[in-house]
N, C-alpha and C positions, 0 to 999 in steps of 0.2 A: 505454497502460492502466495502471492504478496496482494496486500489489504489496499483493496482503493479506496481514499481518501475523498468524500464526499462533504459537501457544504451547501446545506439547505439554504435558501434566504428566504422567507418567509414576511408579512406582513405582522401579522402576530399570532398568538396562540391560543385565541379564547375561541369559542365555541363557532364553527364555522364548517362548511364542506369542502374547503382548500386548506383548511389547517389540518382536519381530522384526515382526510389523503395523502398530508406529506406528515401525518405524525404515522400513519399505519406504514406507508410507505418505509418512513426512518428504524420502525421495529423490524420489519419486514428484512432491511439491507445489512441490519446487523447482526441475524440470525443467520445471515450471506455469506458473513466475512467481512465488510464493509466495516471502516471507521467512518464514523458518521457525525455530524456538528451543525450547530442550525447559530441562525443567526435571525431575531424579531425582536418586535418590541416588547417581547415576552406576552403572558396570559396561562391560563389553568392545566394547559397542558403543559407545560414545563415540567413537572413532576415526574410526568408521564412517560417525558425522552429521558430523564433523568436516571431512572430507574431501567430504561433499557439501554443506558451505556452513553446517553448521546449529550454532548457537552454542548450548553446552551450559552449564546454572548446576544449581549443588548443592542441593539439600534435601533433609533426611530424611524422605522419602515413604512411605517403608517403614515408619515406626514410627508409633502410636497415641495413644502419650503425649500428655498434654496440651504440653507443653514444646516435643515435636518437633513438633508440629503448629502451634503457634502460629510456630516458626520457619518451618516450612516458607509458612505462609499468609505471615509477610514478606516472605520469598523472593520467591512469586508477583506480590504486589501487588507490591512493589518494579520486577521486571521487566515486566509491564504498564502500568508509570508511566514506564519507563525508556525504554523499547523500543517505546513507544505500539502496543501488542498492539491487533488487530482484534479476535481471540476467543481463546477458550481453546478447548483439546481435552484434555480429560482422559482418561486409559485406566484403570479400577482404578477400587476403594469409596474409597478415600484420597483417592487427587487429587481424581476430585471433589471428594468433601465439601470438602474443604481448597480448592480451586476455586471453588466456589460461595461460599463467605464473601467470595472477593476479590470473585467476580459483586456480591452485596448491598454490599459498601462501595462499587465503582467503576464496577457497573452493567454492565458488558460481559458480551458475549455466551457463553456457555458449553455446549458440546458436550460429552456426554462419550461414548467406545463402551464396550459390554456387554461383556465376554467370556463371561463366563458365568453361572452360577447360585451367590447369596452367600447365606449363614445371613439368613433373617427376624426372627431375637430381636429381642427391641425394642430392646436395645440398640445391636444392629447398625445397625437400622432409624433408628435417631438420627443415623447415620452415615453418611446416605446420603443423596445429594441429586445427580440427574443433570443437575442443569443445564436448560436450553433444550428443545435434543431428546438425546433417547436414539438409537444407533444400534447396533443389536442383532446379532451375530453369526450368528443361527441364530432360527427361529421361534420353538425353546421358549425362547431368551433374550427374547424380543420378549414371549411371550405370561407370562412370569416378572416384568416389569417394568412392564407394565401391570393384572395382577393384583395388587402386593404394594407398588405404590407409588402407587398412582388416577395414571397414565400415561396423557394422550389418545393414542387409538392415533393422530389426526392429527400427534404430536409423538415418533413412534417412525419407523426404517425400519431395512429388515433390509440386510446388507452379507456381505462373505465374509471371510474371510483371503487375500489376494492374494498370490500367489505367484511371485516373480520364473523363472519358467518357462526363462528363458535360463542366469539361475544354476543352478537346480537343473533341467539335462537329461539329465544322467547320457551325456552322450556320449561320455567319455573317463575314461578313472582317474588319479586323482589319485597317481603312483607316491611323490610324495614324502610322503604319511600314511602310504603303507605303511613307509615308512623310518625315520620318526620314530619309531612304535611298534612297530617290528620284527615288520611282519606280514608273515604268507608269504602270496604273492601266490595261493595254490590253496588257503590255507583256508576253511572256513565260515564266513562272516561276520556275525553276527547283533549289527544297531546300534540302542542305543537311544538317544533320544535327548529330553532332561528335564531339568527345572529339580528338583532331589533337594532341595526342600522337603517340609515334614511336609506329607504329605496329597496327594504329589506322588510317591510310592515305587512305590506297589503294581507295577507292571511290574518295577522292579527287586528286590522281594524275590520275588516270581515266576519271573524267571530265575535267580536262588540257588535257588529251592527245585527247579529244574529242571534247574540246570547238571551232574549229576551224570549223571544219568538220560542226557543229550544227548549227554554225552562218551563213555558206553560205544557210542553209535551212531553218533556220529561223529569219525574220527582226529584230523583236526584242524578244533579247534573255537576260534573265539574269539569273544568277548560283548563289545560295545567299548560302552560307558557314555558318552555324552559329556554334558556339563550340570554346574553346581555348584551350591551352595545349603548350605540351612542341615545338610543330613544327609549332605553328601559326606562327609565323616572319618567320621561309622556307614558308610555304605556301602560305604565304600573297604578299610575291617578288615574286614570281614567278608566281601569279596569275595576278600583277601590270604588270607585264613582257609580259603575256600574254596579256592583257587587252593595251600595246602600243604596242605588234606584232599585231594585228587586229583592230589597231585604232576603237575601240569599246571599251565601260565599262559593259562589260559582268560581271566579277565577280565581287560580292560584298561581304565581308567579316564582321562579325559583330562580332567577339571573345566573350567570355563567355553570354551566357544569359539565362537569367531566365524564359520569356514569350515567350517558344518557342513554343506554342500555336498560338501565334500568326503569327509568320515566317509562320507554315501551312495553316492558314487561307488563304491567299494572294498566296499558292502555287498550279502550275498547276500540277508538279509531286513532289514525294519525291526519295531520293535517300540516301539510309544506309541501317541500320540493326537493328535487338534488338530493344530494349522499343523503341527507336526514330521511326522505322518502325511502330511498333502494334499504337503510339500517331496519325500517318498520317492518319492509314487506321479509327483510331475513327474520325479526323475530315474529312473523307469523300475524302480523295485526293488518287492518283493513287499512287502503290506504286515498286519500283524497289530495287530488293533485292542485295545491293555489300556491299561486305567487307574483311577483313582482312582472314577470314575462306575459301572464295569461292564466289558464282555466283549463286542467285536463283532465277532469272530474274524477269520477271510483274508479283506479287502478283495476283492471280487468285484459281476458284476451281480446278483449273489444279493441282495446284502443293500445295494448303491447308494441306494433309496427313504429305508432307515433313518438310514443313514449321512448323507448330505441334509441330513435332518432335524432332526439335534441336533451336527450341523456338525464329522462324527467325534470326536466327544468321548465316546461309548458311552452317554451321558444318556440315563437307561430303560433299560438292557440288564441281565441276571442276570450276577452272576460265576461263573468259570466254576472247574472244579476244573483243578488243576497236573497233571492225564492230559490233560485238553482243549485245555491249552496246548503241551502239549508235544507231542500228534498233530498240531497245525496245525503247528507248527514243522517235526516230520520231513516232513509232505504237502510241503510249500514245499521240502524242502531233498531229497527225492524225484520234483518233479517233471519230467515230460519238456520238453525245453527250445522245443517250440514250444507247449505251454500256457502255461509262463513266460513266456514270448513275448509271449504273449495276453492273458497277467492282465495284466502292467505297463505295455505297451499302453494297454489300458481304462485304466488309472489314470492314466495321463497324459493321456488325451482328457479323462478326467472333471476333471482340474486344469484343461485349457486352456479344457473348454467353462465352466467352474464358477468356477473360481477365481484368476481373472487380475489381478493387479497392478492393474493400468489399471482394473476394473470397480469393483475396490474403492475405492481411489482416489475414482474420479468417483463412487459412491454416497455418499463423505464429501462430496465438493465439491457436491453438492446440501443436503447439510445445509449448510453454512457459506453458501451463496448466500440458502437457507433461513431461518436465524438473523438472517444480516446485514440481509438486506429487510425481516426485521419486528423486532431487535430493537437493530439500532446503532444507539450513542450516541455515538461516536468522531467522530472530523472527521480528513479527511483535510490540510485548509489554513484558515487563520485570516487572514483580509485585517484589515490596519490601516490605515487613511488618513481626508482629511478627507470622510468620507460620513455622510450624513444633514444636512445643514446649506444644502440646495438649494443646491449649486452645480453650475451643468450640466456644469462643466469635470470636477470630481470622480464627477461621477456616470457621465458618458460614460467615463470611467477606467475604472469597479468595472464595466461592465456589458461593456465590453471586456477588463476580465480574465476576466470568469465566462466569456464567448463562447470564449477562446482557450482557455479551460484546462478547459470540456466539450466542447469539438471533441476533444480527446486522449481526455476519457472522461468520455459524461454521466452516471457513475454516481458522479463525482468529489462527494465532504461537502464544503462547504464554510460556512463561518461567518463575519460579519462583523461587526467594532467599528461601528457605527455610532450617532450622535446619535439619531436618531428609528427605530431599531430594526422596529417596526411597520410603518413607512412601505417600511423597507428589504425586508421581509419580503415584503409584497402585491406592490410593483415586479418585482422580481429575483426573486421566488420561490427565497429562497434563507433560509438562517439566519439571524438576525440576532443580539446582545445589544447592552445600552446601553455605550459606551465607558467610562463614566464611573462604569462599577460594576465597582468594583477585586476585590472577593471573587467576582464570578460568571463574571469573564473569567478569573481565576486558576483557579478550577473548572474552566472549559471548557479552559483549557489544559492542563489535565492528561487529556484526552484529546483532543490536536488532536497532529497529527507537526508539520507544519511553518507558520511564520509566515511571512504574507508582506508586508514592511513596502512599502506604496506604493502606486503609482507618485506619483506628484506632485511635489512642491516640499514634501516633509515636512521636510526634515533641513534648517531655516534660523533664524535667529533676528531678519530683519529686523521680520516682525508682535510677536513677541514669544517669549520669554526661554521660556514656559508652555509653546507650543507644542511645541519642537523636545526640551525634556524630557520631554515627553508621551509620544512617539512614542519615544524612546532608553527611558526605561524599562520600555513594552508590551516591544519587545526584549529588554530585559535580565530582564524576568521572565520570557521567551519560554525564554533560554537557560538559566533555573532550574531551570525545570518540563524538560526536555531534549526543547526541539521543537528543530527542525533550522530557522534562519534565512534568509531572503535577502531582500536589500535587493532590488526588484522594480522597475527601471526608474524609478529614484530620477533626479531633477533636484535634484542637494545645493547648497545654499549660497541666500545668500549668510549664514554663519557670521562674524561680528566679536567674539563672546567670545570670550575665549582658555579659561574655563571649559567653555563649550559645546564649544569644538575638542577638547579633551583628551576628554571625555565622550565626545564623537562619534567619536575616532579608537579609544579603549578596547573601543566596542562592535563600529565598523565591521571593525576587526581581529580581531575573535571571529565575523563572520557567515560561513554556510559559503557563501554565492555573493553577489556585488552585480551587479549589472547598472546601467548608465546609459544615461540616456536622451540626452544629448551629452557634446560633450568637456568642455566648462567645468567638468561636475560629479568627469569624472576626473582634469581640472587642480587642482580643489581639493584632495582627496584626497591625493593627492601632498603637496599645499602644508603640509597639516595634520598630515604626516606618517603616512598609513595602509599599514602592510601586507601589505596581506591580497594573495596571491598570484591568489585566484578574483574579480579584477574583470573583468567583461566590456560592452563597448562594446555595446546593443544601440537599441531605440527606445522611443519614448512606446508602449503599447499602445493608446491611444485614434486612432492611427494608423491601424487596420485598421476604426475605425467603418464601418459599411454605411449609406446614408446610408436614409432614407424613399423610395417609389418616387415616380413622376413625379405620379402621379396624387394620392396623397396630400399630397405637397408642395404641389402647385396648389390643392389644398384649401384648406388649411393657411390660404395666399398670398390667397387670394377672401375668405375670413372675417377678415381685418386691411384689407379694399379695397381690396390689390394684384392687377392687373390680369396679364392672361400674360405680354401683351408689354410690358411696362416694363423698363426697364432699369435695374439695381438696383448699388448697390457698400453691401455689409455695412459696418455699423460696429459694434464692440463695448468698451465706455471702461468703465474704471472711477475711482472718489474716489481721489486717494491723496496723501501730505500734501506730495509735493514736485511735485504738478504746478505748472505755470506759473500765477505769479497770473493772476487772471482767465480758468482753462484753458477754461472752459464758452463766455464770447464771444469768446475767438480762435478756438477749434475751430470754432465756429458761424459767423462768419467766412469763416474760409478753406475749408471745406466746402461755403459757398455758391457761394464763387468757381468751387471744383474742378466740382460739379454742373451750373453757367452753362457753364463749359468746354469738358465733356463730355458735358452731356445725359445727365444719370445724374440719380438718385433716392435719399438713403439710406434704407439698412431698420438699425432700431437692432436689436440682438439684445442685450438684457441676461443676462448667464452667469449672475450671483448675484441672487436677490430676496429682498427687495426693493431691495436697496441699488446695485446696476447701474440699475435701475427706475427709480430716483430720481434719480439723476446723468444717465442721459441723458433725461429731460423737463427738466431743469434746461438740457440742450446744446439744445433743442430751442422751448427760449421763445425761444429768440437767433435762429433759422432763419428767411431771409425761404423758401430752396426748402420747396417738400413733402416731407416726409418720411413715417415709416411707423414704428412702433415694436410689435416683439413683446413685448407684455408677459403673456401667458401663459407661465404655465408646461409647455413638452414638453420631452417626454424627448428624449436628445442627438441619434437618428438623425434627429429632423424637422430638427433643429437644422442639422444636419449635410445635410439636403439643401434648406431654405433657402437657404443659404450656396453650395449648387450654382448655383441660380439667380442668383448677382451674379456681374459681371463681376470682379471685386476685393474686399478684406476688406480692412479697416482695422481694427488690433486692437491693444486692448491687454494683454486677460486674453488667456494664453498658450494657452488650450483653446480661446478661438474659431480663434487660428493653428495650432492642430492641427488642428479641424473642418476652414479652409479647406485644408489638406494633404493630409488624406484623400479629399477630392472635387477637389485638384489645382488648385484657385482660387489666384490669384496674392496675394500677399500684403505688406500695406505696414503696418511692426512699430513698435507708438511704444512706448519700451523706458521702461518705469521701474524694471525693475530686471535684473541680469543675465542670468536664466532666460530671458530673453525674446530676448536677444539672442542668447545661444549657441545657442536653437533653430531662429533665422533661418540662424546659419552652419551647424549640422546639419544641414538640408533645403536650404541655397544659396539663398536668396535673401537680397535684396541690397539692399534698397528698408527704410529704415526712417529712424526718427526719436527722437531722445531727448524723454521727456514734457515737459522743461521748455525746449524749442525750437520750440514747434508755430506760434508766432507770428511765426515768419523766412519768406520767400519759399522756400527750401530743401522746406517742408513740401510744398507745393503742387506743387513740380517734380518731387517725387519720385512723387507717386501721379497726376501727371500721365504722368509719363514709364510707368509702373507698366501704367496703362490703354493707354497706345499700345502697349507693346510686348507686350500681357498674351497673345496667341498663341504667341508664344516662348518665353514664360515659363513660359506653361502647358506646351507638349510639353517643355523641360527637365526641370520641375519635375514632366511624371509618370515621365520616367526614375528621376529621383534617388527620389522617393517609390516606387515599385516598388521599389525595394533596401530602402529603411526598414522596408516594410510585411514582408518576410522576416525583418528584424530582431527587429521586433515581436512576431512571432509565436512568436521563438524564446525570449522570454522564459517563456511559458507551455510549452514545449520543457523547460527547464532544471528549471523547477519540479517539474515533476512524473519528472524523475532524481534531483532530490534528495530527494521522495517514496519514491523505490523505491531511494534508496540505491546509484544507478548512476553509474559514472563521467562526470563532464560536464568534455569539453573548454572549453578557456579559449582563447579566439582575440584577436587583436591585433584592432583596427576592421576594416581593409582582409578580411582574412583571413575572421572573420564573416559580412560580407557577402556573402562567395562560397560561404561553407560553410551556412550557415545554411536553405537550400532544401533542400537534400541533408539535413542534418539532421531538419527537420520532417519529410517525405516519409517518412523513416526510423520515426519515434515513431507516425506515423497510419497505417502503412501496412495493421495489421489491420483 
């Protein structure tokens, strides 16, 4: 299955309830499968994604300015160009906004979550743009954001704060906090625990106004502050302040931290709101609702409905006076130890029924399933080769990659260079653009991950010099835009510039995996000097064709006046300028001979039209036998099980001796050029002829001897092809680890083919 590519933008990552739910979140999606990457003005958590995989980049998120906003929207786009991002997920007014501008430049999908409730000025409101869907913390965030921004509620859903329950279970005390801050292990411990930004105090100037009052009642008292921000140095004096008005070290102040798990273990009550509240009530300690919003006093089933509701953040609640705060406090620090028991209990049931990592989590990964089904524009692979240009050999290619590579996952983008675009489109029901429009392939590359050049005979320069630079520079702009490369069951050569070598060894050295389709084309390589450490021996993919059924085939076979029972040997020829003069009446010739023979029929099979078309009616004005000529155009699989029906294939386009391979028909190879021939020793057969010899006795011996022995040939040759067909497959194997950025092993030939079953079995086995 292929890895979706996710990119947090965050505000920053100090100690907070929107930071700690998109860091749980980010562990969470990586344990998924997800690649994941964030993007803040950094803080204590950084370590944190670090260590679970998640690659962290700078921007100033935090601030408003125009300046730092235009930087920070760099940033983003930058990394969504870089890192080929699926979506964004914003958390904060900021990121989005700043998010959504990259969404309008590059079109990507954009999530952002609510936390809570922001000023409506219009100014503000300028500044605000949640993307795709909203996913909202709490009802009244939901019912806030659908009110104040025309939000379809179909494009909202409501979520929790997830709460890692194992981390925070308060099963043990953490004795080395008490050590660090010199706490005695039997005082009253009352923790609070806040991000000490403006408009993020009130609990903490609440405990000053009460710590006085608490210390006459109780001996030992300590108030542990944990959280930094922009008011820690006010807060810090004035607690120092407090702490020599009461000649006592009541408050202790620990600024930004990360193992606030811990601070609760050691605590007798907590005192906040938000994720910090629901972390207390998982590890088990009593909980007192204040904060900036209001007053929702001791956590109990009293007040559960409300608490619910506005997702403990006290939203709608009166503030309460510093006698009311401070009764709850003694209640809690007064009560009998099996209703404490009881209260923190329920609070823990109420985290594990309510508020579980995992819940949250998957109510995000519905929105991203969400977005992506209705609103990706990303590509997950970019096929290059020669398609659109009717030729069955190529086309049988592309339709045996798309097969191999949504068998691993039909949910796989995929987009294709092709000449007739249109045509590629209705066929393959797949993406298409015109090869030959250089600004719109460069566009789509800057949201496609990985390039996949081939399979075919691309990397040559015998047809011409245009070609094989065609294909090295899709490549090379491939590796501009930073898709991740691999040469795809490439058959390279035959290369005679020494221009084109260099070009060719320049890139092939820079591609992150090649694969070949025989050894010939690893021989070149070598020769050319390439070296790239990830080449791997694998097969043609059009290897694995499936051919047309029995029924359809005979169809097919009746509508040209071939009969069932005839016996057939394929031919499939094409022009080329060094066949033997006069190739059309020697062929025609000695093909009459071979048929007088053996009591056989040919059936022409032209690969390319019209220009196969045409060359064999040219072989076939010379024909005293009967013959048959397909000259419609079908797609590879009838092709392919045509070919089933002859007893032998005489070929010289290199995809009709694939076809005959994949249905295990024996095979007799007139080579006009290398490809042709290293594919014959690839698969082990042994029977061929060079183009400009077909006029020798030799010709006729050999596809004589061919048809005698073709039962033997055949049970070899589906040995040998059954090892191929594993190969092949594991091409579309490889592709999609370099998709997901997974390590792919490199196997010698022999090795490959042993491992390669084991392999696949491995990637399909969900």
């Amino acid at each position: 299955m292929k890895r979706i590519r996710v990119l947090l933008a965050l505000m920053g990552l100090e100690i907070g309830g929107a930071e700690t739910h998109a860091v749980e979140l980010a562990k969470y999606l990586c344990k998924k499968g997800y690649i994941v990457y964030a993007v803040s003005s950094g803080g204590v958590y950084e370590k944190e994604l670090a260590d679970a995989g998640v690659r962290h980049y700078y921007a100033p998120l935090t601030k408003k300015d125009p300046i730092s906003m235009y930087k920070s929207y760099s940033v983003i786009k930058n990394v969504v160009l870089r890192e080929k991002i699926d979506l964004i997920h914003a958390h904060a007014r900021i990121p989005a906004f700043v998010s959504s501008l990259v969404k309008k430049k590059l079109g990507i999908p954009l999530v952002s979550t609510v936390h809570g409730v922001y000023s409506t000025a219009w100014h503000y409101k300028m500044l605000t743009n949640w993307g795709d869907e909203a996913v909202c913390v709490s009802e009244d965030v939901q019912k806030y954001v659908i009110e104040n921004y025309n939000f379809s509620p179909d494009n909202t859903l409501i979520t929790i704060n997830g709460i890692d329950t194992d981390v925070f279970s308060g099963d043990f005390i953490h004795y080395d906090t008490l050590a660090e801050f010199n706490l005695p292990e039997h005082a009253f411990k009352i923790v609070c625990v806040s991000r000490l930004d403006a408009g993020n105090t009130n609990a903490a100037y609440s405990l000053l106004s009460i710590a006085g009052k608490l210390s006459e009642q109780i001996d030992e008292l300590k108030i542990i502050m944990v959280g930094g921000g922009s008011e820690f140095e006010k807060i810090s004096a004035l607690c120092d302040e407090k702490n020599s008005e009461l000649k006592k070290e009541i408050f202790v102040m620990t600024n930004s931290r990360t193992d606030v798990h811990k601070f609760l273990s050691i605590a007798d009550v907590f005192v906040g709101i938000s994720r910090a509240a629901l972390e207390a009530m998982s590890a088990r300690v009593p909980v007192i609702l204040t904060g900036q919003f209001g007053y929702g006093g001791i956590f109990s089933p009293d007040n559960l409905d409300v608490c619910l509701k506005n997702n403990f953040t006290c939203r709608g609640e009166d503030f309460a006076s510093d006698n009311t705060f401070f009764e709850d406090i003694m209640t809690v620090y007064n009560m009998p130890n099996e209703k404490r028991s009881a209260l923190t209990q329920f609070g823990r049931e109420t985290v594990l029924k309510n508020y579980s990592v995992t819940a949250m989590a998957e109510n995000t990964i519905t929105a991203y399933k969400k977005v992506l089904r209705e609103k990706a524009n990303s590509y997950d692979f970019m096929i290059s080769g020669y398609f659109g240009f009717n030729n069955s050999g190529d086309d049988a290619l592309l339709q045996a990659m798309l097969d191999n590579l949504k068998s691993l996952d039909k949910d796989v983008r995929i987009v294709v260079l092709s000449r007739r675009p249109d045509e590629t489109v209705k066929r393959y029901n797949v993406d298409a653009i015109n090869r030959f429009s250089p600004f719109k392939v460069m566009k789509v590359m800057n949201r496609t991950k990985v390039l996949l050049s081939g399979g075919g005979s691309l990397i040559q320069d015998v047809t011409s010099t245009k070609s094989i630079l065609y294909y090295l520079t899709i490549m090379k702009t491939a590796l501009k835009k930073h898709m991740s490369l691999m040469v795809y069951a490439n058959g390279v050569g035959p290369i005679n510039r020494a221009k084109n070598r260099r070009l060719t060894k320049k890139i092939f050295d820079k591609a992150d995996i090649i694969t070949l389709r025989e050894e010939g084309s690893l021989k070149l390589l070598k020769e050319i000097g390439v070296t790239n450490d990830n080449i791997i021996l694998t097969a043609d993919p059009a290897l694995n064709l499936v051919p047309s059924d029995a029924e359809l085939t005979e169809n097919v076979l009746r509508s040209h006046g071939i009969k069932g029972d005839i016996n057939l040997i394929g031919v499939s020829v094409r022009e080329w300028n060094k066949n033997e003069h006069n190739f059309e009446k020697t062929f025609a010739k000695n093909l009459d001979i071979i048929c007088r023979m053996n009591n056989v029929y040919p059936v022409f099979l032209p690969m390319q039209l019209p220009n196969d078309l045409e060359f064999s009616k040219k072989i076939c004005e010379n024909l005293e036998t009967p013959y048959y000529i397909i000259g419609t155009r079908y797609d590879e699989k009838i092709f392919a099980g045509i070919i089933s029906r002859c007893s032998l294939l005489i070929g010289m386009r290199l995809h009709s001796l694939i076809y005959a391979a994949s249905v295990c028909v024996p095979i007799v190879g007139i080579v006009y050029d290398p490809k042709v021939k290293s594919f014959l020793d690839y698969v082990g057969q042994t029977h061929f002829i060079g183009a400009e010899k077909i006029s020798g006795e030799n010709f006729i011996g050999i596809i004589s001897d061919c048809l005698k022995n073709k039962d033997t040939i055949k049970e070899e040759f589906k040995k040998r092809i059954d090892v191929l067909c594993k190969k092949a497959k594991y091409n579309a194997d490889i592709a999609m680890k370099l998709l997901n950025k997974e390590t792919i092993i490199t196997f010698d030939a022999e090795e490959n083919a042993e491992n390669t079953e084991e392999a696949h079995s491995e990637n399909t086995g969900d």
